[in-house]
N, C-alpha and C positions, 0 to 999 in steps of 0.2 A: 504494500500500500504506500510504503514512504518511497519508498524505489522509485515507483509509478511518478509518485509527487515530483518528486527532486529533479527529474529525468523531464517532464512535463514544463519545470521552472526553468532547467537548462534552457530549453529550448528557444522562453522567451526571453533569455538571456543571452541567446548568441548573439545578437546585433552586436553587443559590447564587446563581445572579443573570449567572452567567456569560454568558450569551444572552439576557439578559430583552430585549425592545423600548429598543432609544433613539435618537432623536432622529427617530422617525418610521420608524426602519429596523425589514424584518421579523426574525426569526430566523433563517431560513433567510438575507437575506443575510449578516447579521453571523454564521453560521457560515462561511459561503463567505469575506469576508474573511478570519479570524481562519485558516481553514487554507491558505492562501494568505503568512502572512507569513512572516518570515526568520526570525525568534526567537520563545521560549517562554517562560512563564515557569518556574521551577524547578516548581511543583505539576502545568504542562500537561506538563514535562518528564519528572517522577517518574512522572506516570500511564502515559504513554506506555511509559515504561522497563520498568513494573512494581515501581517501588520506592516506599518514603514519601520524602513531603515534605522528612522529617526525615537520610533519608539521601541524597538528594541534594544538599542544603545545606552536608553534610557532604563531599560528593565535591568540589564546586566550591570549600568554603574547603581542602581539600587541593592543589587543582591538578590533580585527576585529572580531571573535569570541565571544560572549556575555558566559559567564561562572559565576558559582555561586562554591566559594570558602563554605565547610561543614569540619571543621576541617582540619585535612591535604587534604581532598580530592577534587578533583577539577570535578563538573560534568557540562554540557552542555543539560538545556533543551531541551524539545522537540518542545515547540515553537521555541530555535534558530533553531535547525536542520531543521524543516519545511519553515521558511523562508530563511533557506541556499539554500535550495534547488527551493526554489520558485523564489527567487532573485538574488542568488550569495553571495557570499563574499564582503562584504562593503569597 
């Protein structure tokens, strides 16, 4: 079901470059990796959620969002997103 989602999001994501071709890879796989990993980033997170960019940023500097800081980047497991959606928002 989230597969489905995230793959769905990609798509309306490639304008941006989000799927474009690199390093010799098709699209098609680097969507199959991309919905395969463990985390997200807050905008694959928001879309998924149904929310903006702008207010999930806001949930995760609240705390109510669980997030994992990787250098400058900030990603959102796919356990939090699974229990966002199973539970709500904390």
């Amino acid at each position: 079901m989230i597969a489905d989602k995230y793959l769905e999001i990609q798509e309306r994501f490639s304008f941006w470059g989000c799927a474009m071709k690199q390093s010799g890879r098709t699209n098609a796989a680097l969507r199959s990796r991309q919905a395969d990993r463990e985390a997200l980033s807050r905008r694959e997170a928001a879309a998924l959620l149904g929310v903006s960019e702008g207010m999930m940023i806001k949930l995760v500097r609240l705390g109510r969002v669980g997030a994992i800081r990787i250098g400058k980047c900030v990603r959102i497991p796919r356990t939090e997103i699974n229990r966002i959606l199973r539970e709500g928002v904390r």
